[in-house]
Backbone bond lengths (Angstrom), bond angles and torsions (degrees), N, CA, C in turn:
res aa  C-N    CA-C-N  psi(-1)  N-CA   C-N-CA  omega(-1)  CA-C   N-CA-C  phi
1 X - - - 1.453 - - 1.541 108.50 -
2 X 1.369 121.66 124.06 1.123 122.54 -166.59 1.956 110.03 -79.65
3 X 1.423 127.99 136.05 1.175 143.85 144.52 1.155 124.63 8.91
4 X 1.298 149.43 125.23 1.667 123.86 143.79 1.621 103.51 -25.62
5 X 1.382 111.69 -70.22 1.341 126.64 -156.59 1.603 101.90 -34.40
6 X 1.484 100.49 -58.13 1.729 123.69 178.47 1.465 94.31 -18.88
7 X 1.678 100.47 -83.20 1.395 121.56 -171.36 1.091 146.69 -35.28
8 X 1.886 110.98 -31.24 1.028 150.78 -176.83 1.603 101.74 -91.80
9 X 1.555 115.05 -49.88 1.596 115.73 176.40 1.339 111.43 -64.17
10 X 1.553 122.63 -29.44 1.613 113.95 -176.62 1.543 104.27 -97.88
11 X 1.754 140.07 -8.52 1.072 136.08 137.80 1.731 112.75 -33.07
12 X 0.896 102.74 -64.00 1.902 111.58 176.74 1.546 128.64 -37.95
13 X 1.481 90.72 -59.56 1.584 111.45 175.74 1.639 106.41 -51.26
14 X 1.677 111.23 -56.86 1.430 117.78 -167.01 1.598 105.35 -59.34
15 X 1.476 118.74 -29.68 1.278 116.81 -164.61 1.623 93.76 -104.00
16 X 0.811 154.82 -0.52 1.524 138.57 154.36 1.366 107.26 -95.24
17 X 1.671 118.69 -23.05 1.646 95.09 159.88 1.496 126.20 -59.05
18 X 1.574 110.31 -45.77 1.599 118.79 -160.27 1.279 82.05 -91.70
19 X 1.638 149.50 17.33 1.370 118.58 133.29 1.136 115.09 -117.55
20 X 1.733 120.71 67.90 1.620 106.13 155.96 1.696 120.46 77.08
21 X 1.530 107.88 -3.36 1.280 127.92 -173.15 1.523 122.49 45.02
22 X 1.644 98.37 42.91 1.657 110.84 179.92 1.486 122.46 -76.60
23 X 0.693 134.64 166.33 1.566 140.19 -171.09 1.522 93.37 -72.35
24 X 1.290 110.86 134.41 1.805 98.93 163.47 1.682 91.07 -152.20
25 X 2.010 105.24 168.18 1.517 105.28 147.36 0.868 142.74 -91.28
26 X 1.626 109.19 142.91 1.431 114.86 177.77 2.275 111.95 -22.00
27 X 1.190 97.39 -42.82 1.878 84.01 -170.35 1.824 106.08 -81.71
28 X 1.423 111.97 -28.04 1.458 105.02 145.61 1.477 134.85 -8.96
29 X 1.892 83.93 -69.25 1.612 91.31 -171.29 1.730 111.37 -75.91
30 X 1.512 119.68 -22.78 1.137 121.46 -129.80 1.818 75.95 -105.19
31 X 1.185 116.61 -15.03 1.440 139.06 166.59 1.731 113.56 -45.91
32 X 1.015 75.70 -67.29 1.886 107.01 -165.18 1.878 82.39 -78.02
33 X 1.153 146.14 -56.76 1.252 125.39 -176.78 1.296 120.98 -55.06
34 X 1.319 110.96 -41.67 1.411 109.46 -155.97 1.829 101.75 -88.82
35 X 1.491 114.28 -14.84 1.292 121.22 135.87 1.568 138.18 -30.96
36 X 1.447 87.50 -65.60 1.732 103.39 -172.75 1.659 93.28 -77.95
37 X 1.061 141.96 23.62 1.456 138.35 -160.95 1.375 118.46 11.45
38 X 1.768 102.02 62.44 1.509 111.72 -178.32 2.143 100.78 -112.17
39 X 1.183 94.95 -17.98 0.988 107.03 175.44 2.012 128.30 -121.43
40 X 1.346 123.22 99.42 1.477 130.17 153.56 1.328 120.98 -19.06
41 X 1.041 154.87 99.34 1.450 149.34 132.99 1.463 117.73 -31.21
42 X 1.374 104.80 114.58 1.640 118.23 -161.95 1.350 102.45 -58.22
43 X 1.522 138.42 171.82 1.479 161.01 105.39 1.527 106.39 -37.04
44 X 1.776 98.33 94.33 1.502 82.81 168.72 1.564 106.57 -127.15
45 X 1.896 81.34 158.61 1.639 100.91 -168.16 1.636 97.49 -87.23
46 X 1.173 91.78 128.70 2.084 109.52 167.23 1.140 118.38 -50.80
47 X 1.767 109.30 -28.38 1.877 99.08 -169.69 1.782 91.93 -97.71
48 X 1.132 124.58 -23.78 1.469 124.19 178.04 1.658 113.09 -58.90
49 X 1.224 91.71 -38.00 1.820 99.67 -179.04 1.576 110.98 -75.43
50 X 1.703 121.06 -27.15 1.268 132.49 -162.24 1.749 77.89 -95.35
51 X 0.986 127.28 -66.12 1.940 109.97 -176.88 1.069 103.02 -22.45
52 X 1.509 120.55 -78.74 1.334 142.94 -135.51 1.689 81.26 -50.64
53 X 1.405 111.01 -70.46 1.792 123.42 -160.86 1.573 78.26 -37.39
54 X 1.154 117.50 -94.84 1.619 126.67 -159.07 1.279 106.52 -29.39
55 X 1.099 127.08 -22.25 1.730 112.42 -175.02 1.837 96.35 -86.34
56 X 1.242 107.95 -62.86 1.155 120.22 -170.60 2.030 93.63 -46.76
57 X 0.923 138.00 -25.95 1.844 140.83 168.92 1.384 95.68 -54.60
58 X 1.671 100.10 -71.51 1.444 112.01 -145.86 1.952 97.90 -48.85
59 X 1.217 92.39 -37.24 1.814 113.16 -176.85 1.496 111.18 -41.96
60 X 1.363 109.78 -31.21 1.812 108.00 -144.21 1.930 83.64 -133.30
61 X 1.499 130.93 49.69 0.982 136.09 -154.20 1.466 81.88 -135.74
62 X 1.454 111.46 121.25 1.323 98.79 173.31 1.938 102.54 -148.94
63 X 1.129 136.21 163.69 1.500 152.61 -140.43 1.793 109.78 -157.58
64 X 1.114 120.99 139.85 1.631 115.44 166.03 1.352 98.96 -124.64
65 X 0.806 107.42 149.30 1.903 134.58 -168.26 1.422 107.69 -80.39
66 X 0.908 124.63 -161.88 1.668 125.33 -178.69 1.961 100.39 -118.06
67 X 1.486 116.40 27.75 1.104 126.93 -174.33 1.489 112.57 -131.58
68 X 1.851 86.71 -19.18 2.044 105.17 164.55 1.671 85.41 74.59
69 X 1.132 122.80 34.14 2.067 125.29 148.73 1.765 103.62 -93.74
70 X 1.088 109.92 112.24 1.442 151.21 159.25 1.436 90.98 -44.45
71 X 1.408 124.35 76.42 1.909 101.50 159.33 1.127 108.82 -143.12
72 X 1.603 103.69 153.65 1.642 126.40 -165.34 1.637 96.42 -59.04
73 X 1.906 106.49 123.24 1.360 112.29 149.77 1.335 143.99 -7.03
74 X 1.688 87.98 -91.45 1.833 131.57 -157.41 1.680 100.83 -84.17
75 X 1.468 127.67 115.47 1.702 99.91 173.11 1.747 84.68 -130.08
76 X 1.758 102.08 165.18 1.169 113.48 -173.52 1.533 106.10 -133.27
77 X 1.361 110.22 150.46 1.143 135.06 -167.42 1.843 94.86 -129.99
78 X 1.441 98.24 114.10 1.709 123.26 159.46 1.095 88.17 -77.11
79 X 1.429 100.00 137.79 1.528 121.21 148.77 1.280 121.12 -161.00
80 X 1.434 130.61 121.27 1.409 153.86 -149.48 1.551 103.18 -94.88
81 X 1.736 103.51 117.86 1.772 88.79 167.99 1.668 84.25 -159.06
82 X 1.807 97.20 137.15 1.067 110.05 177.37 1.991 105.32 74.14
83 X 0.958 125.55 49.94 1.418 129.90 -155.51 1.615 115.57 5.05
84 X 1.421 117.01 64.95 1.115 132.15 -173.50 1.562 111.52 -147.39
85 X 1.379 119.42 99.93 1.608 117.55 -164.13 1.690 100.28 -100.73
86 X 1.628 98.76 118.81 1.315 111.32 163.99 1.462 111.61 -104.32
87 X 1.311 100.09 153.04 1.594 114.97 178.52 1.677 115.45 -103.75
88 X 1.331 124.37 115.97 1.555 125.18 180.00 1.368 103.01 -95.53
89 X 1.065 99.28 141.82 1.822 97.77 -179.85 1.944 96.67 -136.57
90 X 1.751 94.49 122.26 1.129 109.60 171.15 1.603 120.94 -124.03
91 X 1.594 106.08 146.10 1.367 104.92 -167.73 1.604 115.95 -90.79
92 X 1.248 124.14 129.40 1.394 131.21 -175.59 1.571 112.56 -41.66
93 X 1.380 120.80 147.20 1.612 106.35 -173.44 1.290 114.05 103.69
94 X 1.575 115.16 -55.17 1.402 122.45 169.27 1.520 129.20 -133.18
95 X 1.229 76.40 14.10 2.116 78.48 -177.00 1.893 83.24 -87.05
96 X 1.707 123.65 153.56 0.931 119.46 170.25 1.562 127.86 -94.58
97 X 0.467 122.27 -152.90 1.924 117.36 -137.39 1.343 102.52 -100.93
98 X 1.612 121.99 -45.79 1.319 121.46 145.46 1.242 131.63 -7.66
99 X 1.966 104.87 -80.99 1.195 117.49 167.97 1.152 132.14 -82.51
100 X 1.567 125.73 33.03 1.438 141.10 129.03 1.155 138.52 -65.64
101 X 2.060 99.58 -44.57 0.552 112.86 170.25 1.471 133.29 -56.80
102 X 1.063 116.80 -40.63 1.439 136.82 168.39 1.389 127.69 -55.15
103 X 1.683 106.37 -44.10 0.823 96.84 154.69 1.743 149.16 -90.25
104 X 1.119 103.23 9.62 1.117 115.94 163.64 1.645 117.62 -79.79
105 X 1.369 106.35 -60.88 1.442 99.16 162.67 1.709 139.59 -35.15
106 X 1.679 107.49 -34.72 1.094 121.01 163.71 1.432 102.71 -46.56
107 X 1.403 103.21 -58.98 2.026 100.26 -133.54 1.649 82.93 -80.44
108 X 1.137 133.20 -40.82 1.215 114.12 -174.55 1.787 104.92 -86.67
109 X 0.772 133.15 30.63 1.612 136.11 127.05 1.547 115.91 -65.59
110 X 1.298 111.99 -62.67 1.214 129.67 -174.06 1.774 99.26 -51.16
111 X 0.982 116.78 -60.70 1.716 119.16 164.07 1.668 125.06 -49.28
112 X 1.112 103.54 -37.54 1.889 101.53 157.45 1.610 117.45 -70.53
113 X 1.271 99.08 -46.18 1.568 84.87 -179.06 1.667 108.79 -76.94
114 X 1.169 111.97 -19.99 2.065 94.13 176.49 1.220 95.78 -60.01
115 X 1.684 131.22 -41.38 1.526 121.09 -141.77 1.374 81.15 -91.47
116 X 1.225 137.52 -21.34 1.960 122.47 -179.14 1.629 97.18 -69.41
117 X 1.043 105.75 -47.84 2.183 104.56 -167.11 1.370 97.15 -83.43
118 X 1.459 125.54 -32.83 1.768 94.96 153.55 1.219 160.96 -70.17
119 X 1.881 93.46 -8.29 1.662 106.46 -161.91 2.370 68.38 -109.44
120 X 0.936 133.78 3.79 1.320 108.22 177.82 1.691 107.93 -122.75
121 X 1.763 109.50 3.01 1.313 107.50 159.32 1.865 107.61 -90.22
122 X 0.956 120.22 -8.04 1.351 125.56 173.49 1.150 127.28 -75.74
123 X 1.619 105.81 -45.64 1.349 126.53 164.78 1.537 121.33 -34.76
124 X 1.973 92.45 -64.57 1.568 108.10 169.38 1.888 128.39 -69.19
125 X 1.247 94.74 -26.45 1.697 90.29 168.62 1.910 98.54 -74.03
126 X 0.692 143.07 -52.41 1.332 154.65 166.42 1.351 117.64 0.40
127 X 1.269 82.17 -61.77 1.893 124.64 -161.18 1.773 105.01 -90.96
128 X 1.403 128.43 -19.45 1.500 160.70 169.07 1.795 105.03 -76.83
129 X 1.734 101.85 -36.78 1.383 81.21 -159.90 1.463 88.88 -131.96
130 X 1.509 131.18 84.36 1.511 110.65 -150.37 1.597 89.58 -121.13
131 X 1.246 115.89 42.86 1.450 129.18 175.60 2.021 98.96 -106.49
132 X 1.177 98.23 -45.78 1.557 117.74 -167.47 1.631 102.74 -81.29
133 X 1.315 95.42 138.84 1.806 95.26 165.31 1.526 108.51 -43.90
134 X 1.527 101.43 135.36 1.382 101.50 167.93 1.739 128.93 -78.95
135 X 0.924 137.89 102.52 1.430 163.67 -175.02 1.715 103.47 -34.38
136 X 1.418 123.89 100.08 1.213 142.72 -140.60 1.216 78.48 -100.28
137 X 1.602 103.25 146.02 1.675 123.44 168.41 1.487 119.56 -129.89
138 X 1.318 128.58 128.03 1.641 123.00 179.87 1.287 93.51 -128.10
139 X 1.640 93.41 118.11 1.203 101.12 170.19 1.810 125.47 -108.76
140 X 1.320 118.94 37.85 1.008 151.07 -162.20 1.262 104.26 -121.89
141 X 1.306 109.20 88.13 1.614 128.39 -172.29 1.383 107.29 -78.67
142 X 1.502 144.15 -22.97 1.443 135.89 -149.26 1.432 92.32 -56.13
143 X 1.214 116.32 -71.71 1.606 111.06 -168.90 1.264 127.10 -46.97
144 X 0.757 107.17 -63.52 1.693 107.47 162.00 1.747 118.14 -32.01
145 X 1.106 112.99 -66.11 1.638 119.42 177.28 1.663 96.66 -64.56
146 X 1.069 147.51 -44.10 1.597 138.07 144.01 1.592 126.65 -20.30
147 X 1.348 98.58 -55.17 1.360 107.93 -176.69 2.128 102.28 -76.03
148 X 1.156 100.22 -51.34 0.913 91.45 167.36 1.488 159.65 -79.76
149 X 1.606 103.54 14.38 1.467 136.02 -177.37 1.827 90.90 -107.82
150 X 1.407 122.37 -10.61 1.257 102.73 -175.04 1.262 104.73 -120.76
151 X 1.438 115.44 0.45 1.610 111.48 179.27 2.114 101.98 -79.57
């Protein structure tokens, strides 16, 4: 039985075929489905939408130190129980060290795997277009986070 995700990925396909395979947005498509009555308009819950806002806050919450470093507050820790992933969100200063720890480990997980599916979607456009210079990737941030700790 196929996914939302499924459903939603072969919604996509059909609508960038029957347009010419142009760039469009996601609410574009989700436009044109719920048009073509290929797509339901969800039941949505008020306090699910009011999380979401609040997370996306807690996210964009930021403090400078008495050293004038700019760093994010609020950090969150996923954690899965009962195949049901809740998100804890603790504030820097007093969340304990554990759950820093964690969450740090998360987010820089989350940063290895973009740089794995980017340096291997590159690979494959690469490998797609092997007429064209191949499209160089550095994934060797020091300088950058240098340059940008001193701007």
């Amino acid at each position: 039985m196929p996914t939302q995700t499924d459903e939603l990925q072969a919604l996509w396909r059909r609508y960038e075929h029957d347009h010419e395979h142009l760039p469009a947005s996601a609410r574009e498509v989700v436009e044109w489905a719920v048009e073509e009555g290929l797509l339901d308009l969800p039941e949505i819950d008020p306090l699910d939408i009011l999380a979401s806002q609040m997370s996306r806050a807690l996210r964009e919450e930021y403090a400078t130190d008495e050293e004038g470093r700019r760093y994010r507050k609020n950090h969150a820790v996923r954690v899965t129980k009962n195949g049901i992933q809740t998100t804890f969100w603790g504030i820097m200063g007093f969340a304990n060290r554990s759950h820093m720890e964690r969450a740090f480990t998360q987010r820089r997980e989350q940063v290895i795997g973009d740089c794995l599916q980017l340096q291997i979607d590159v690979e494959a456009y690469n490998a797609m277009n092997p007429i064209e210079k191949p499209i160089q990737l550095v994934l060797d941030f020091a300088d950058d986070v240098a340059e940008r700790r001193a701007a």
